[in-house]
FIFI-832817 format. One line per 4 residues: number of its first residue (from 1); for each residue x negated, y, z negated of N, C-alpha, C, CB. Coordinates in pm, whole numbers, plus 50000, padded with zeros to 5 digits. Glycine has a CB too. Layout:
# FIFI-832817
NUM> X/Y/Z/X/Y/Z/X/Y/Z/X/Y/Z | ...
This chain:
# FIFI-832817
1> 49404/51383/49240/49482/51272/49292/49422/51213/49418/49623/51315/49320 | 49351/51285/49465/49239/51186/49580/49098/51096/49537/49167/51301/49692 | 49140/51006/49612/48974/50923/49611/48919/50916/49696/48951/50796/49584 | 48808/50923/49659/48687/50898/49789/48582/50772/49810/48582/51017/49779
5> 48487/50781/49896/48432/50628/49866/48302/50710/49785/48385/50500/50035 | 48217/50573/49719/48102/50600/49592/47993/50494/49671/48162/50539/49390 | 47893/50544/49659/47807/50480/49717/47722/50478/49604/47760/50530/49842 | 47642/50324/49641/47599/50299/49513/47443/50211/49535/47729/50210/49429
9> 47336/50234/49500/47203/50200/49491/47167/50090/49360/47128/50340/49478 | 47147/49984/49447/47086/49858/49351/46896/49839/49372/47180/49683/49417 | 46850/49937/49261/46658/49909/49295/46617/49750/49266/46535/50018/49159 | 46545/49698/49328/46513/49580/49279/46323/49612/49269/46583/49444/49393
13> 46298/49538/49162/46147/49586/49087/46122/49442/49056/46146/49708/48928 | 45936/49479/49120/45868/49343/49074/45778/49341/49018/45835/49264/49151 | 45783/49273/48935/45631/49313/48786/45588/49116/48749/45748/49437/48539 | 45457/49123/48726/45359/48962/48717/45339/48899/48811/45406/48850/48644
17> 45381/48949/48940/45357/48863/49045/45230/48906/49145/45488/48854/49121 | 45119/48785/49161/45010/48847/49298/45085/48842/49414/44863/48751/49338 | 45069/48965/49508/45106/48951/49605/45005/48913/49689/45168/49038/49631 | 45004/48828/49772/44882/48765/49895/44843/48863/49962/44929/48656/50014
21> 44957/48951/50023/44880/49006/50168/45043/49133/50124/44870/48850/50383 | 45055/49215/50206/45139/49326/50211/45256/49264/50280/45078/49453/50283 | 45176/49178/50420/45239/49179/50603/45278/49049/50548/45114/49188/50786 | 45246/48912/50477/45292/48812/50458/45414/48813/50358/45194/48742/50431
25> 45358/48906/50238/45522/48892/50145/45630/48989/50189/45508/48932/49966 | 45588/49053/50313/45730/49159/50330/45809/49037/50456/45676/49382/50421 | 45739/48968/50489/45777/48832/50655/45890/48760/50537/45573/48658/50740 | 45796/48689/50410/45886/48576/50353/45918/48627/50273/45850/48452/50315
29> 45965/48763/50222/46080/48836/50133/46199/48864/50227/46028/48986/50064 | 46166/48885/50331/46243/48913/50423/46344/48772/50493/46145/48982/50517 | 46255/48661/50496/46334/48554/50552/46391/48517/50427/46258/48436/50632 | 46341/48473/50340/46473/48456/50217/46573/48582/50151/46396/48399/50075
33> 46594/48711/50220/46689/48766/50162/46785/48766/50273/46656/48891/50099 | 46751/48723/50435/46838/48681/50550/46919/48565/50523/46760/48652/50670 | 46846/48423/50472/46891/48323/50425/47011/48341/50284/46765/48252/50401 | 46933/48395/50219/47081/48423/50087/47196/48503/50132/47034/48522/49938
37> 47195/48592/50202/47273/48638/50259/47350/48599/50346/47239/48698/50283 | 47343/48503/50439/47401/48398/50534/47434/48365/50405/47319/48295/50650 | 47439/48274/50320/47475/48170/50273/47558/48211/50173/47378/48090/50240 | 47547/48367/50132/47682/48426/49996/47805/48440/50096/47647/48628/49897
41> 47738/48517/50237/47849/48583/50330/47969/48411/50365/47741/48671/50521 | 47873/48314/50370/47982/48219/50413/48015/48178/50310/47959/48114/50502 | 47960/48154/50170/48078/48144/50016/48181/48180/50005/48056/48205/49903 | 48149/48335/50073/48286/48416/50046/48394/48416/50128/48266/48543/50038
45> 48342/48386/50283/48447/48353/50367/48579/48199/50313/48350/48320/50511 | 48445/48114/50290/48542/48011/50273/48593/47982/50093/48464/47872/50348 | 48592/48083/50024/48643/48044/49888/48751/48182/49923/48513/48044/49727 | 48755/48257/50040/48899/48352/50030/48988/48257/50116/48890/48535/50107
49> 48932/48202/50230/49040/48101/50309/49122/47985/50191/48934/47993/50443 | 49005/47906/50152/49086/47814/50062/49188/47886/49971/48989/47733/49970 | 49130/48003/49887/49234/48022/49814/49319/48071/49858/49222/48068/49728 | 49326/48174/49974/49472/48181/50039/49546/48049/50130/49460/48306/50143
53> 49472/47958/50146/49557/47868/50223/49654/47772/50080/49436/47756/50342 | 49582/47776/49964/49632/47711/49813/49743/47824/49801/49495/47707/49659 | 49744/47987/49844/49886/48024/49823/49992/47997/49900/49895/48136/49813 | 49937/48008/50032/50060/47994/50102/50190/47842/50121/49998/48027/50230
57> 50106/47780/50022/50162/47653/50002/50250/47659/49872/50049/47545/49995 | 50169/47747/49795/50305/47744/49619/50398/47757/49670/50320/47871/49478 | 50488/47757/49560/50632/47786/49559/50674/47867/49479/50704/47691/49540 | 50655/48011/49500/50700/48134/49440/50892/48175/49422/50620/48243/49544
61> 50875/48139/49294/51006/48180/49292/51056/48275/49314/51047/48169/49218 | 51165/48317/49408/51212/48422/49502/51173/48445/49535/51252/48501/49507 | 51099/48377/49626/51003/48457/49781/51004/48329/49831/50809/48542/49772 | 51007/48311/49978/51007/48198/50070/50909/48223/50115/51102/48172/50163
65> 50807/48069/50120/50699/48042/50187/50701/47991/50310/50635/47977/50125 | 50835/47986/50345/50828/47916/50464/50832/48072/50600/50986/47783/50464 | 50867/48194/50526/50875/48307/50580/50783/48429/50528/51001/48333/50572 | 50651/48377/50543/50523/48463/50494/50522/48542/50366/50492/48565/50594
69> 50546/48429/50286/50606/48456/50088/50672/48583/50112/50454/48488/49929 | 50751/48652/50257/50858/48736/50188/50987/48730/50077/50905/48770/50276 | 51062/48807/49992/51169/48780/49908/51261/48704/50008/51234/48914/49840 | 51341/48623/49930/51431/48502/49986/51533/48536/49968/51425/48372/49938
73> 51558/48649/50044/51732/48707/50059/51718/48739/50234/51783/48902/49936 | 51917/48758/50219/51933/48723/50374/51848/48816/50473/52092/48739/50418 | 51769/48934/50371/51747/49032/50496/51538/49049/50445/51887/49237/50477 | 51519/48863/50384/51366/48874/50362/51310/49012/50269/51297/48881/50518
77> 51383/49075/50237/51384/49155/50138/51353/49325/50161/51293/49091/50054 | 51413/49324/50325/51410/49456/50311/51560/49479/50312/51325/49531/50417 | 51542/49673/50285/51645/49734/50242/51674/49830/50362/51623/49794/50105 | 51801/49805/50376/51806/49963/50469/51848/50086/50423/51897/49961/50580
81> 51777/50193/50482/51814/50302/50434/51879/50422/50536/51702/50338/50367 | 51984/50465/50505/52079/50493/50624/52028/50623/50682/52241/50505/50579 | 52087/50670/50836/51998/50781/50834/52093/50889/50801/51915/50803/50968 | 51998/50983/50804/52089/51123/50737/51984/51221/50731/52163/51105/50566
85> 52041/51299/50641/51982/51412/50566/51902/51407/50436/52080/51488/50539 | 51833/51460/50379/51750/51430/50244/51671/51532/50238/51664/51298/50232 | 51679/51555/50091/51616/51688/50031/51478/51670/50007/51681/51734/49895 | 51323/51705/50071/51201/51682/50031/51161/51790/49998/51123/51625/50108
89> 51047/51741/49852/50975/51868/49823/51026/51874/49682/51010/52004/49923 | 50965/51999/49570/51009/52006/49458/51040/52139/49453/50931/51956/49365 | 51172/52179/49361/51180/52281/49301/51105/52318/49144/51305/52286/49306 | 51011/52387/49115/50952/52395/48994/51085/52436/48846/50824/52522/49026
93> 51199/52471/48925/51332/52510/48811/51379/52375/48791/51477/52620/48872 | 51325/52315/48866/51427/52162/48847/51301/52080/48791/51512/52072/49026 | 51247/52104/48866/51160/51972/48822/50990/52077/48729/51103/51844/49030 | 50995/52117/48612/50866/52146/48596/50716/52088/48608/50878/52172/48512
97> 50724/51990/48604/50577/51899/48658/50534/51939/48809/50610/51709/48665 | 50622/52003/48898/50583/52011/49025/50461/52020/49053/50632/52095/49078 | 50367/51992/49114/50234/52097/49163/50277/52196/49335/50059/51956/49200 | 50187/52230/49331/50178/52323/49404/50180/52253/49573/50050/52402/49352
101> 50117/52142/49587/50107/52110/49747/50292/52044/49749/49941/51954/49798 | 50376/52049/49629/50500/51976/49674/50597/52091/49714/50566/51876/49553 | 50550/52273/49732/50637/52362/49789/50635/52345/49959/50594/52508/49738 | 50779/52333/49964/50801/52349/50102/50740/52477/50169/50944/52347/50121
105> 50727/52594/50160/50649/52659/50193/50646/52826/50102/50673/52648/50337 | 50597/52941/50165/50588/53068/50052/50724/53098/50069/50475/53213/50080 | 50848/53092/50096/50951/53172/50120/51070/53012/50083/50940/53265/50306 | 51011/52891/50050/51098/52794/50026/51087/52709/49944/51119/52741/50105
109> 51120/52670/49825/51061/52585/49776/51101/52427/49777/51051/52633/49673 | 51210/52380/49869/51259/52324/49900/51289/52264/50082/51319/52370/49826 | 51256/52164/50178/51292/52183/50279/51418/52081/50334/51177/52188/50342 | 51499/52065/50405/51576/51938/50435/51522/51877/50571/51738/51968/50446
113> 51527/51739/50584/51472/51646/50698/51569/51537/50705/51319/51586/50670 | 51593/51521/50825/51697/51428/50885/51614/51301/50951/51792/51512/51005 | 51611/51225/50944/51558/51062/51000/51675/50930/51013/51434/50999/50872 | 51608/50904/51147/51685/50815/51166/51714/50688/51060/51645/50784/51275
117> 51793/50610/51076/51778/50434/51004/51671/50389/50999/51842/50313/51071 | 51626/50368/50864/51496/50302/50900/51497/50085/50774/51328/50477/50823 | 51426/50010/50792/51437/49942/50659/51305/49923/50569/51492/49805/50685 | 51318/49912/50429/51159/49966/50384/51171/49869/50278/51122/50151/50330
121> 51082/49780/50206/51057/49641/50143/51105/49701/50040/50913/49561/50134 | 51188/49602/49947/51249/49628/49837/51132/49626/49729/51364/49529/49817 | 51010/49541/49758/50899/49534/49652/50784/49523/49740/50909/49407/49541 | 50622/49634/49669/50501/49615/49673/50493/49546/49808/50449/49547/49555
125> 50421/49549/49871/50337/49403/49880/50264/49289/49806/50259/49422/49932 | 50300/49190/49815/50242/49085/49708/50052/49050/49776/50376/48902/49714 | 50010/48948/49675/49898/48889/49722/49909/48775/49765/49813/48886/49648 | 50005/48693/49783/50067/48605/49842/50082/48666/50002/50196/48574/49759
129> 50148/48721/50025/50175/48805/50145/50063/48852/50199/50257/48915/50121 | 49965/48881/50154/49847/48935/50192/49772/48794/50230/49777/49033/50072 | 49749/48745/50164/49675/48590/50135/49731/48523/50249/49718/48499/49977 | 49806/48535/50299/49856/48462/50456/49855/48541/50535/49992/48402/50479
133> 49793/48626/50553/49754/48755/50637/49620/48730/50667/49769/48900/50562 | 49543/48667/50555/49393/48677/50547/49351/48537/50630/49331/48684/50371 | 49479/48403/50608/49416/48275/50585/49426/48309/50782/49518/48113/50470 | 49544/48371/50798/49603/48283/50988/49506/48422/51045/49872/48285/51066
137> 49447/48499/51033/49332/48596/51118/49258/48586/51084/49321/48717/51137 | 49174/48536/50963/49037/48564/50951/48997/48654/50872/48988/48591/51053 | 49092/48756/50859/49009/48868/50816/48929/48857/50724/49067/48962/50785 | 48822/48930/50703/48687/48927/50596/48756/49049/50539/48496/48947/50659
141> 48821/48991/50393/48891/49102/50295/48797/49086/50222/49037/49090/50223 | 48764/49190/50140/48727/49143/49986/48761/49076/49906/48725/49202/49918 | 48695/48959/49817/48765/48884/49718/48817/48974/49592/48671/48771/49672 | 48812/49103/49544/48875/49170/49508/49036/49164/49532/48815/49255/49540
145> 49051/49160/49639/49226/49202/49671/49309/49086/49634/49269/49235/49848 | 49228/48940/49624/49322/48788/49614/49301/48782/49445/49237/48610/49720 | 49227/48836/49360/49182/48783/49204/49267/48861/49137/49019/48804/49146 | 49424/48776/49177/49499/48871/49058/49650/48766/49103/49508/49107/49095
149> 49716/48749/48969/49893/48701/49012/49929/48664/49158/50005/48837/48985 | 49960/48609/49211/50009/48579/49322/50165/48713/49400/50053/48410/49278 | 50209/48709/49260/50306/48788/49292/50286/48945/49209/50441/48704/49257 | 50200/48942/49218/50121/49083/49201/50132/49183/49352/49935/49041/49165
153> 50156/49322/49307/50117/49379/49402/49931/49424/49456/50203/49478/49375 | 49904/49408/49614/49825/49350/49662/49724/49464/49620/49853/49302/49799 | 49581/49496/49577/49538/49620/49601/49361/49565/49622/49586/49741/49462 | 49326/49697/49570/49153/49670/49648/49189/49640/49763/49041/49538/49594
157> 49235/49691/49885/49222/49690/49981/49237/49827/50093/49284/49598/49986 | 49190/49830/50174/49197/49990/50193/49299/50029/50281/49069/50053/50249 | 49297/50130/50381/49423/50229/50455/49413/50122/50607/49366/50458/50487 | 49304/50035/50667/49267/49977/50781/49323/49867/50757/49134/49971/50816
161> 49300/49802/50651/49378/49722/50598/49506/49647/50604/49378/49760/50539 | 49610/49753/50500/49693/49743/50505/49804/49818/50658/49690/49769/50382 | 49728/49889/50737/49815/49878/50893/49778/49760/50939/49780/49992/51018 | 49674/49685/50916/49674/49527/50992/49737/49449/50939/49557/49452/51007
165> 49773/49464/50830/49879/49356/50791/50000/49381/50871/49918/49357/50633 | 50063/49503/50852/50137/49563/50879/50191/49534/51029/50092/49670/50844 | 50031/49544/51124/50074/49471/51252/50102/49359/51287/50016/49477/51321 | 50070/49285/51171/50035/49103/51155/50195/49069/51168/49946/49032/50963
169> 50286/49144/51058/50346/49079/51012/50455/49134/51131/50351/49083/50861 | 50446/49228/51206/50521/49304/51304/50551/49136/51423/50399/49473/51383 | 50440/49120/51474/50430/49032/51572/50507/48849/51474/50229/49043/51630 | 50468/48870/51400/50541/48784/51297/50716/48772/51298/50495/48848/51154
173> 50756/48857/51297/50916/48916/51292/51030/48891/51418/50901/49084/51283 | 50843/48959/51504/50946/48924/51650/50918/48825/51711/50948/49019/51766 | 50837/48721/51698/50870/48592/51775/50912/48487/51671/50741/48537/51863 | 51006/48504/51551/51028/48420/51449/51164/48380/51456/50994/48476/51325
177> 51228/48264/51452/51360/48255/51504/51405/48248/51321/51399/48099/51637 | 51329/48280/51244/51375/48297/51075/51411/48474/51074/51208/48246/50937 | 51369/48506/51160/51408/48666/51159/51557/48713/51176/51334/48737/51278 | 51617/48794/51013/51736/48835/51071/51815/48882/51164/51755/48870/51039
181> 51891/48865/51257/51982/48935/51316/51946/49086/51320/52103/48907/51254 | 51967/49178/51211/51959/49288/51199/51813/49365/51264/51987/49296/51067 | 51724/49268/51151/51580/49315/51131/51536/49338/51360/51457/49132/51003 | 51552/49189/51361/51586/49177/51507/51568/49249/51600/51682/49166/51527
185> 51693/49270/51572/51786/49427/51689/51732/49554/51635/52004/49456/51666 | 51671/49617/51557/51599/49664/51564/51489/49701/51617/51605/49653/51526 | 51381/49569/51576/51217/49568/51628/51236/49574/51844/51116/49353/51545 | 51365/49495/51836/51432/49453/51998/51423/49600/52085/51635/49392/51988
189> 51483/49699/51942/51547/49819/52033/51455/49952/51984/51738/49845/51997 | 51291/49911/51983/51167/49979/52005/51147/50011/51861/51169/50106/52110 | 51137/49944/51714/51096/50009/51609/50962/49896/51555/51234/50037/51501 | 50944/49903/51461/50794/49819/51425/50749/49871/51289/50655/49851/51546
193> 50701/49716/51224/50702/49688/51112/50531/49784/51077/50726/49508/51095 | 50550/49902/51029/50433/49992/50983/50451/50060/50837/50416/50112/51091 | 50381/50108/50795/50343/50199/50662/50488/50293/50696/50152/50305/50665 | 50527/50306/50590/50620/50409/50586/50552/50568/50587/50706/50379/50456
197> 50610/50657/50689/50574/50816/50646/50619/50855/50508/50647/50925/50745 | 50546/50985/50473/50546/51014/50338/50691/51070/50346/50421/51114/50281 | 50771/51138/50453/50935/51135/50461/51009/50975/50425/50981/51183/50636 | 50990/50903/50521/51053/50771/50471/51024/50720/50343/51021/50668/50552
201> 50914/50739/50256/50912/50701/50149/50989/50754/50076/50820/50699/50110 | 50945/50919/50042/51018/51019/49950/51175/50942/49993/50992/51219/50000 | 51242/50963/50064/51358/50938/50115/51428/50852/50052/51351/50909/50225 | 51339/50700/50067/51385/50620/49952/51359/50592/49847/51395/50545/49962
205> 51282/50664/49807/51262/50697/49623/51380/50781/49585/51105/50802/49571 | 51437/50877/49636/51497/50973/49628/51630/50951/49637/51454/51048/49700 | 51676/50883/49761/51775/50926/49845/51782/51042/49866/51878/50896/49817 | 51995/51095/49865/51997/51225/49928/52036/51343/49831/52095/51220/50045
209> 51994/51300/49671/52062/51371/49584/51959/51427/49522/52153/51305/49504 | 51830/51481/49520/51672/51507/49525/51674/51475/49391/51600/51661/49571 | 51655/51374/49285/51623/51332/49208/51480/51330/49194/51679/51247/49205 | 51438/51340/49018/51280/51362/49021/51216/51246/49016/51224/51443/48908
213> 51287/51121/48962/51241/50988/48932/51316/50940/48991/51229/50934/48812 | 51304/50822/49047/51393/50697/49131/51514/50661/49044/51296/50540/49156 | 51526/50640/48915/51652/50642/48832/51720/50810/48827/51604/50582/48665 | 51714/50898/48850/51731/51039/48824/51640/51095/48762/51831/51068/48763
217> 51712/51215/48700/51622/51323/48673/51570/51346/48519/51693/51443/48719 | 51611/51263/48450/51592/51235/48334/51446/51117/48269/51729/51192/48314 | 51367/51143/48189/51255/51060/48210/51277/50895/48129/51120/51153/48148 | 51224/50818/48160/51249/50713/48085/51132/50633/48146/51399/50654/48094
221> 51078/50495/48003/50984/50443/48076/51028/50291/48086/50847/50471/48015 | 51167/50307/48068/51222/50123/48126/51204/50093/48249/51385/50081/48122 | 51219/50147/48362/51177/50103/48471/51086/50130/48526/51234/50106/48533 | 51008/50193/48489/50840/50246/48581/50694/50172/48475/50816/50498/48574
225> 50641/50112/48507/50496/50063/48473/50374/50193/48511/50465/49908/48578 | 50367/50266/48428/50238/50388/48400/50215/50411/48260/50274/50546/48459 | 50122/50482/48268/50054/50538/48158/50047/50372/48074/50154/50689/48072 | 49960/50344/48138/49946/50184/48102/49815/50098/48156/50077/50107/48167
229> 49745/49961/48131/49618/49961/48160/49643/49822/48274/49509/49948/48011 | 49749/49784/48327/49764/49673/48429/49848/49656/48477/49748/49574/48407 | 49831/49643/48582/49968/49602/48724/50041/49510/48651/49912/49509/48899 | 50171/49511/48731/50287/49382/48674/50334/49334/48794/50433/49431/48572
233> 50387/49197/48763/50412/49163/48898/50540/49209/48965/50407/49027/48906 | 50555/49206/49093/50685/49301/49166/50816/49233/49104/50693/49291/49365 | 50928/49316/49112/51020/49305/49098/51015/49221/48937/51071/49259/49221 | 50905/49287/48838/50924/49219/48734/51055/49299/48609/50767/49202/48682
237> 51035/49395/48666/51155/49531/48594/51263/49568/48690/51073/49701/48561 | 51344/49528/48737/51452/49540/48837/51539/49700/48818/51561/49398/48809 | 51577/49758/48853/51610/49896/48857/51748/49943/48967/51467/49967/48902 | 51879/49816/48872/51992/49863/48982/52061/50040/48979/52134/49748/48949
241> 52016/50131/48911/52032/50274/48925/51916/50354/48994/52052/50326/48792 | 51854/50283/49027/51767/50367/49141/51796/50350/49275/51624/50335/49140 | 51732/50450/49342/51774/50524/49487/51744/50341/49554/51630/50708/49566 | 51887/50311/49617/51861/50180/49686/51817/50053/49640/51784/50198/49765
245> 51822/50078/49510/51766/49979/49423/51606/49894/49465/51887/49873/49416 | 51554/49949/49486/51393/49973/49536/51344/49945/49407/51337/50137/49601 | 51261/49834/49405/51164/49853/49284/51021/49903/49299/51150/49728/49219 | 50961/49937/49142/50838/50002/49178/50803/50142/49259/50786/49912/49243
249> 50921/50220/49255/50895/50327/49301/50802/50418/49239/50994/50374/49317 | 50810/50411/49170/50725/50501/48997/50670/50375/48950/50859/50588/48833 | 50524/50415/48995/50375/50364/48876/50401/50246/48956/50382/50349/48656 | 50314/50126/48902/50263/50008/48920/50148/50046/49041/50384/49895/48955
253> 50121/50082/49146/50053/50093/49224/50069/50207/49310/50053/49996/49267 | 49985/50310/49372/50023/50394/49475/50050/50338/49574/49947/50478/49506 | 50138/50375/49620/50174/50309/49821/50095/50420/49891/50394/50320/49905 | 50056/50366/49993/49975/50442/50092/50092/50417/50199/49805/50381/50131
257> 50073/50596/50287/50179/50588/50394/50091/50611/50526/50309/50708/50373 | 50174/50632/50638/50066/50634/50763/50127/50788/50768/50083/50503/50930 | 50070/50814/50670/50111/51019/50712/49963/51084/50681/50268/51129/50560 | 49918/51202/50780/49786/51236/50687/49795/51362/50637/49648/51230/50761
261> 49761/51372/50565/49791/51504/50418/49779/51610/50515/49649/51529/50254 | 49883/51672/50519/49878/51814/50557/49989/51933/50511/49879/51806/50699 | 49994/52040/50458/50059/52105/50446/50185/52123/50492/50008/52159/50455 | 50289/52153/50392/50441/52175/50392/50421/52277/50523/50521/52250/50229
265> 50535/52281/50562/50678/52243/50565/50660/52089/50676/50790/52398/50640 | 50712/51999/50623/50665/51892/50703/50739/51881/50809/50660/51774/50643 | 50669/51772/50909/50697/51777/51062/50696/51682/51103/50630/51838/51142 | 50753/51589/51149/50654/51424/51164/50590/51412/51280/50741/51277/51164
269> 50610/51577/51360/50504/51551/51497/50349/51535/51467/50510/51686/51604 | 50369/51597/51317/50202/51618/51273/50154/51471/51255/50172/51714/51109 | 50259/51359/51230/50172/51235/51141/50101/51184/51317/50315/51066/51021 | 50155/51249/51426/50041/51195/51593/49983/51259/51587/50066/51190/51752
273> 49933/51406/51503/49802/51453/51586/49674/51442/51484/49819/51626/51645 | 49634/51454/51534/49434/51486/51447/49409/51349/51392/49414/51630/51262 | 49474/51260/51444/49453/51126/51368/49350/51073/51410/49553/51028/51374 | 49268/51086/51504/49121/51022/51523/49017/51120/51432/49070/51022/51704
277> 49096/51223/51370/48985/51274/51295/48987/51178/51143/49009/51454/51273 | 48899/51206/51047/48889/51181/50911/48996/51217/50805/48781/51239/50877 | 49102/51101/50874/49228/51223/50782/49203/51175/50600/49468/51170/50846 | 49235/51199/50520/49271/51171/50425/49481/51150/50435/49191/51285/50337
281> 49471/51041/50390/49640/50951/50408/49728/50960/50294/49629/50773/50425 | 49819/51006/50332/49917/51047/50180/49960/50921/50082/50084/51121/50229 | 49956/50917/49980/49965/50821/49924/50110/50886/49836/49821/50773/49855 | 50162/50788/49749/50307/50813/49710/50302/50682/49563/50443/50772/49879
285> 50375/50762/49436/50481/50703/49391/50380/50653/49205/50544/50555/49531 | 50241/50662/49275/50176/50688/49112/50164/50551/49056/50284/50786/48996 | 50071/50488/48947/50019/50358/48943/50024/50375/48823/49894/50311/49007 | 49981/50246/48733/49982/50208/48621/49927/50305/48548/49933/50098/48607
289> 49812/50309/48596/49719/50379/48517/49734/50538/48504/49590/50347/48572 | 49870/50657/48576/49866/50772/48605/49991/50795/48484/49882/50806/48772 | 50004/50946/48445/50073/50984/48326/50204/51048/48399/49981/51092/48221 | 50253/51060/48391/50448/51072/48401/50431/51158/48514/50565/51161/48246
293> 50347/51294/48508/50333/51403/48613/50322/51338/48805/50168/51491/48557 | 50245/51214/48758/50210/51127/48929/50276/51019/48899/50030/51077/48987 | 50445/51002/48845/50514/50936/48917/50646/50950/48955/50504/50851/48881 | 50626/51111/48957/50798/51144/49036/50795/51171/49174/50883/51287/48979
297> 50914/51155/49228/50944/51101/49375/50903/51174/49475/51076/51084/49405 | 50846/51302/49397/50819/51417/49557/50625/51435/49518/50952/51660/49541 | 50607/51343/49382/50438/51332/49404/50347/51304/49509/50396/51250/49339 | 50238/51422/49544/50183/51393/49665/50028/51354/49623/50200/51520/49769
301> 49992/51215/49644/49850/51181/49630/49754/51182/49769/49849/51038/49567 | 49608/51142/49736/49578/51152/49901/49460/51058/49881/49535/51324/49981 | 49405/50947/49953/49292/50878/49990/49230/50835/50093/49293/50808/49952 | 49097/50887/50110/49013/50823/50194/49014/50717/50282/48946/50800/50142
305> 49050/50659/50400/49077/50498/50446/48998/50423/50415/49086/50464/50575 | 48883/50453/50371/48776/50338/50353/48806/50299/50196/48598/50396/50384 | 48855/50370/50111/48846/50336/49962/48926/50188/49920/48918/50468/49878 | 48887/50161/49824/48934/50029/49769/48938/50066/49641/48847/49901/49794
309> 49075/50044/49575/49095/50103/49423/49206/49977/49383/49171/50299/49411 | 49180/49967/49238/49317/49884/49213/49443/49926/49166/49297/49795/49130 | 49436/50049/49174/49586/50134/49184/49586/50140/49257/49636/50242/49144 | 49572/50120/49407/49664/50201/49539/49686/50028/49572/49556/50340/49700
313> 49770/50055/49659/49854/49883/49774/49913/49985/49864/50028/49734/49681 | 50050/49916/49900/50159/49946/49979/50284/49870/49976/50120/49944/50095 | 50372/49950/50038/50493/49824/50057/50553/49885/50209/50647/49819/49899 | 50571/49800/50350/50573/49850/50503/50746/49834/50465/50477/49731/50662
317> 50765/49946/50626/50918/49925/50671/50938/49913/50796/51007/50026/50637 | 51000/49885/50834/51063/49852/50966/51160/49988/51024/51163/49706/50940 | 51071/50065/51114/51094/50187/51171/51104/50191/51308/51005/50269/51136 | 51176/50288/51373/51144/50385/51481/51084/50511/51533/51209/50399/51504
321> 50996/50534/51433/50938/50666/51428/50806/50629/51440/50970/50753/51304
């Protein structure tokens, strides 16, 4: 369930050609592969601007463009999730698919964690959403992450990534007089729009009744997109019996969280430390392409920050932690 990055070697071979001199064709092989290169690097800059500046102008049904193509409900489409108590982790009697990194520890197989209020996007991140992320900073994304549905969830993009959006859209929230009331008084009273921890996720896949799938504990493939060969767009299967009515909890894309893989019994003092090291980042919730086992609610995946896959995205919440 982890990825890593692949490095990859393109030989280029030359056969019928005289070469003049050694020192002259390595000067003008060299100035024309500087020149093509300037000139793909700015193709690509300006055919990702245009086409994200051509999204942020559609008109996506249920999502407002006038509020960074978030969903067009009163709370822009996040959900809150209350705080409390919640059961993380798997029991292998309850749930047989468990693996082994989801025991709370040798003496538990189960742990409980209390978190405050937090609110966490009812759907994915789109490429719309991303695509106005890319057009108003600049960023040099890959054209990978925009060549797909608009209201697709966003991927090919990596773990650096998606926290800059994440911050984008933070500073977005709080000087926006379109920003709810709620959302508001929140960000007001010290929280910020980031990757959900792999607690806040589980949490709301779950809620507080430790269910194995976001609908319960029973399997079904009406509301989850896996064991399948392509993303769908968000909120295309709606799921009012799941935890908070959250779509996409199971399959369509992995969410990446800002937690870095480390061994049960969890702690969230751990998601501040060792983080300037090479963490590998917990990922959550299982993609199109994964079989029933990687998409129940206490599944623990893990990837590289640098990787770019088109199963992994995200979807941010609005926290204090």
């Amino acid at each position: 369930m982890s990825l890593s990055n692949q490095d990859s070697t393109n030989n280029i071979e030359t056969a019928g050609f005289t070469v003049p001199s050694r020192k002259i064709g390595f000067t003008v092989m060299s100035i024309i592969i500087v020149f093509v290169a300037l000139w793909m690097s700015r193709q690509g800059s300006q055919s990702i601007v245009t086409d994200s500046r051509e999204a942020a102008t559609i008109e996506i049904p249920g999502f407002n463009n006038d509020a960074w193509n978030l969903p067009d409900d009163d709370l822009l489409g996040f959900v809150e999730i209350p705080a409390g108590e919640f059961t993380m982790g798997s029991n292998p009697a309850l749930d047989r698919l468990a693996y082994e990194n989801e025991r709370w520890s040798n003496l538990q197989r189960q742990g409980s964690v209390t978190l405050p209020a937090f609110y966490i996007s009812r759907y994915e991140t789109t490429v719309s959403q991303f695509q106005q992320f890319v057009e108003e900073t600049g960023s040099n994304i890959t054209p990978e992450a925009i060549q797909s549905d608009l209201s697709a969830p966003v991927s090919n993009i990596n773990w650096p990534e998606a926290v800059a959006y994440a911050q984008w859209l933070d500073e977005k929230l709080r000087s926006s007089p379109l920003t709810p009331p709620p959302l508001k008084d929140l960000l007001d009273s010290g929280a910020s729009v980031t990757l959900p921890t792999e607690a806040e996720w589980e949490k709301a896949a779950r809620s507080n009744d430790g269910r194995v799938f976001p609908w319960g504990s029973q399997l079904t493939s009406e509301f989850a997109n896996f064991d399948g060969g392509q993303k769908r767009n968000v909120g295309a299967v709606m799921c009012a019996g799941c935890a908070y009515g959250l779509a996409d909890m199971a399959g369509n894309v992995w969410e990446m969280t800002r937690s870095p893989l480390q061994d049960y019994p969890y702690d969230p003092e751990d998601d501040d430390t060792n983080l300037a090291e090479d963490a590998l980042w917990v990922m959550r919730g299982g993609s199109y392409a994964d079989s029933l086992n990687n998409i129940r609610t206490a599944v623990r995946g893990a990837v590289d920050p640098g990787v770019r896959n088109d199963t992994i995205g995200f979807r941010v919440v609005i926290s204090t932690r």
